[in-house]
Structures are given as C-alpha cells and as structure tokens.
N, C-alpha and C positions, 0 to 999 in steps of 0.2 A: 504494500500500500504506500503510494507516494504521496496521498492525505488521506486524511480517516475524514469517512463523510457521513454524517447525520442527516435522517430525517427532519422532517420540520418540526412535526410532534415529538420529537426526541431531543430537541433541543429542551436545557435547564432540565431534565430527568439523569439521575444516575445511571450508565452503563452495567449491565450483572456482571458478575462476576466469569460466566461462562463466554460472553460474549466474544466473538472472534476480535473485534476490534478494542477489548477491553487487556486479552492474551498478547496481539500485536503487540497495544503501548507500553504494558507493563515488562512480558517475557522477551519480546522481539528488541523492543527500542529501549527497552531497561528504565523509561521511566518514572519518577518520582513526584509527588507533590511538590508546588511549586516547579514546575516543565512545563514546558510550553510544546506544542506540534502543531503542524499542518494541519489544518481542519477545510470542509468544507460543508455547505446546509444544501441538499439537495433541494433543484428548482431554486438555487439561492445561490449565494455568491462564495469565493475563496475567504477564506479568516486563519486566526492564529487563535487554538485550543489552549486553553492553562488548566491542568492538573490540579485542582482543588485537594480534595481530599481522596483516600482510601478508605472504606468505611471497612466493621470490623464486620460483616458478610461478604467483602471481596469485592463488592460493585467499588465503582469509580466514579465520582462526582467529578464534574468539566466545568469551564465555562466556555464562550466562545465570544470574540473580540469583534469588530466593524465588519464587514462584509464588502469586499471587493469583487468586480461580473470577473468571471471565468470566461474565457475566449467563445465566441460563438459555436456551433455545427457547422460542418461543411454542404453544402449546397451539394451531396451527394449521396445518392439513395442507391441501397443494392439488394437485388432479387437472385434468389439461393433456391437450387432443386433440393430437397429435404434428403441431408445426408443422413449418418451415421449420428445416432443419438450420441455417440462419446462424443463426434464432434462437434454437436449443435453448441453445446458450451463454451467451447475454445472459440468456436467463430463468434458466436456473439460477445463472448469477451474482446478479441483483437476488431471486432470493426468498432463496436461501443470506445475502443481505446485510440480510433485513428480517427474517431470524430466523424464519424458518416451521422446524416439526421434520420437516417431510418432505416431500417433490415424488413424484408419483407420472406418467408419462405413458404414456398407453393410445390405440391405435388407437381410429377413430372410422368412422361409414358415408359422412361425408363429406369425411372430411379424407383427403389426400393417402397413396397406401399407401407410396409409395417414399422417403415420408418416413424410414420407421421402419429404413430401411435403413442409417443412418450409423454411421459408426464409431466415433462421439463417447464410446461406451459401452465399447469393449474394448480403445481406444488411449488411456483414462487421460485424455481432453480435459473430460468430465462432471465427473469430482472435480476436475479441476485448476479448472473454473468454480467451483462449489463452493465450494474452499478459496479463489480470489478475491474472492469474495462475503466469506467472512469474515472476510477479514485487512481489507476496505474497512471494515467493520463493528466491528473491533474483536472480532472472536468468535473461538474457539480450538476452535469443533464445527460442525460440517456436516448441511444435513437428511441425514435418510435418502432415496434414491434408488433409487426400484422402476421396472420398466418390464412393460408388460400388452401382448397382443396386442387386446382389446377391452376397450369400455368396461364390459363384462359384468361381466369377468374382473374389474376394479378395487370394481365394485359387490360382487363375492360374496367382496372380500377383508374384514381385518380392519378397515373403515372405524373402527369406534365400538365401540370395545370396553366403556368405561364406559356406554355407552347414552345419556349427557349431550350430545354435540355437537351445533351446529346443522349440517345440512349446507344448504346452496345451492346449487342452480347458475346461473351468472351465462346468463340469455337475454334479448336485448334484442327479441325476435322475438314470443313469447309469454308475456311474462311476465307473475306472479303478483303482483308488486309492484314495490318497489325498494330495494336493498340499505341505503340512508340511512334508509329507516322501521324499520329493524330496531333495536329497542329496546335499549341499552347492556347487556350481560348478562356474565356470567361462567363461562362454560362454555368448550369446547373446540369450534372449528368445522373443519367441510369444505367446501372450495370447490372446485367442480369448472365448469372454464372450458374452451368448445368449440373448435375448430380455427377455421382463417380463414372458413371455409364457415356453423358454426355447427353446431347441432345439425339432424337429422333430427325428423321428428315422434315417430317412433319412439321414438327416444332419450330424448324431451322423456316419452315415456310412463313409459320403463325409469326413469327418473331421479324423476318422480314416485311411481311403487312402491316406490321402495327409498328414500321419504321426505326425497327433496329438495325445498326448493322453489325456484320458479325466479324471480330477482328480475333486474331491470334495473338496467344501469349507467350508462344514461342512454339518449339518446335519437340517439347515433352509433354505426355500428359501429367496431370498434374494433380494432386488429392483436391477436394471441394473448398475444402478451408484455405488450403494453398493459394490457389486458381483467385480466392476472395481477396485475402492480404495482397495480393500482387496486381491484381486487376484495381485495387482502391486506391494504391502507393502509387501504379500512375497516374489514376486519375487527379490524383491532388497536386501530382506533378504537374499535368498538365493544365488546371486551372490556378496556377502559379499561388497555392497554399503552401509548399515545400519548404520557402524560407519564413 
C-alpha cells in the first residue's frame, strides 16, 4: 500500500485490530503513536494520517489532516473477454492502478462460459481489487465496473458518448495494423481485449461495424491480463499521459 485509504464512513472511527490496513501500519510500517502516513478518503482527496492512539483491544485510532484532489482518471475505458477467475483480480487490480475510468467484462463465443460464474462480483473481492489498485497508485477513485453477458451487449452500450474516442481492439490474429503506429492524439479511447482463445471471426466482424479497428500487439500471443496492461501503457502513451 502506497496510502492507506479510508472510506468516508470510516473516517474519525477506530480501525480493528484484524484489519488489513491496521497489520500494514503497525506490522509492515512498524508504526507508533504519534506517526504520521499517507492517507487517502475515498471519493475524496490525498491527506496525511497521525497515529492517535492504540487502544488496549488492538484497534487503532487515526486522525486524518486537509485533503488535497488526487490526479484525475484517464479518459480510457477497456473491455475484457471474461478470463480466468484467478485472473479477474490481478486485472482489475493493474488497470484500477494505471488509472483507466472504467473496466467493463463481457462474455465472449470463445472464451470460457463458466468463467463468468465467480463470485468475485457479489462477495465484494472486484472493488476490494479495485481499491488495491489505487491505494498502489496513489488514487483515492476506482474505474467504474460493469459486467455484460455478451460482447453485443457491451457494443450497444454507452461506449462513446462524445463521438470523439478511438476504439481498438487488440487482435494479433487479423489485424489491421498495430497499436505503436497509432498516431499520438488526444481524445478519449476504447480498448476492447479478447479472452485466452481470442476473438471468433464473427466477433472480429461485430467489432469492425461498430467501428473498431483491430490493431496488433505484437507478434506473440499473449495471456488476457497481459494483452490489458500492454494495450493500456500505450494507450496512455499515446494520449501523451506518460509524462
């Protein structure tokens, strides 16, 4: 954790004693009453935490100091074929931490059905990724996080609402170009990355109609997670976020 972030409602309440972030300050950062740490109030700004008290049940009393905004989201949205439950976490961790404003994942004709079956989404494990992502980050907001039964379903949502974004989708199977020749621009993009299998032809059609194009990310296939972090790093390049 590069801050430890609080809820809103949890601000001026003591931390328990089991609390992950309670193990962090005390076990991890070794600190003491009277210490201060990185804090952040989610939906709320960056702050500087002081160590109040230890009480004698083990919770930890805080306070939390002025509140300074935390850098904005990046104007970049990305759609995920529903991988590997192991790795639905890691991805939502690493996009949550590169600042993308939304993750959306949709069923696909070739990726796994039983995928979409995890619980990661009703027992709170998705935001808890999420909010890890951006405390590694330094961020105090979370993408938005939808979930679609097909890739239809994600096409006939609100992708572009300005009409301005580039969309892509990353296909390293038939692709139209490759994501590095895309011209440094400032817009808003969509990337939309296929499951382990990849896309169908089909899909490569749908996705073409509804104004993707489909660019390669080299010349290896690549795990779903992988394919995300790599297809995000340049888009952020290319809307000149990087520095």
């Amino acid at each position: 954790m590069n801050i430890i972030l609080f809820e809103q409602h949890e601000t001026g309440k003591p931390l328990p004693k089991r609390d992950e972030r309670t193990i962090h300050l005390l076990k991890v950062l070794h600190k003491k009453p009277g210490d201060t740490f990185d804090a952040g109030v989610f939906d709320g700004g960056l702050c500087t935490g002081t160590i109040e008290k230890i009480d004698t049940d083990g919770s930890l009393a805080f306070s939390l100091g002025p509140q300074t905004a935390s850098s904005p989201r990046l104007p970049i949205r990305v759609g995920v074929g529903f991988p590997r439950p192991i790795q639905i976490r890691r991805l939502l961790r690493d996009l949550s931490s590169l600042g993308v404003e939304a993750v959306d994942l949709f069923g696909t004709e070739l990726g796994e059905k039983s995928y979409r079956d995890t619980k990661l989404f009703e027992a709170g494990g998705a935001r808890a990724a999420l909010i890890e992502g951006a405390a590694q980050s330094r961020d105090t907001t979370i993408p938005r996080l939808s979930v679609f039964n097909r890739l239809a379903d994600w096409l006939q949502s609100d992708l572009n609402p300005s009409g301005q974004a580039l969309l892509v989708a990353a296909d390293n199977v038939r692709p139209q170009g490759t994501m590095p020749q895309i011209p440094c621009l400032k817009q808003p993009v969509v990337l939309a990355i296929g499951p382990e299998r990849g896309w169908s032809d089909r899909e490569r059609d749908v996705l073409e109609a509804a104004g993707f194009v489909r660019l390669s990310l080299g010349r290896r296939a690549l795990r779903t997670e992988t394919a995300c972090v790599a297809a995000t790093i340049l888009a952020i390049e290319k809307i000149g976020e990087m520095g």
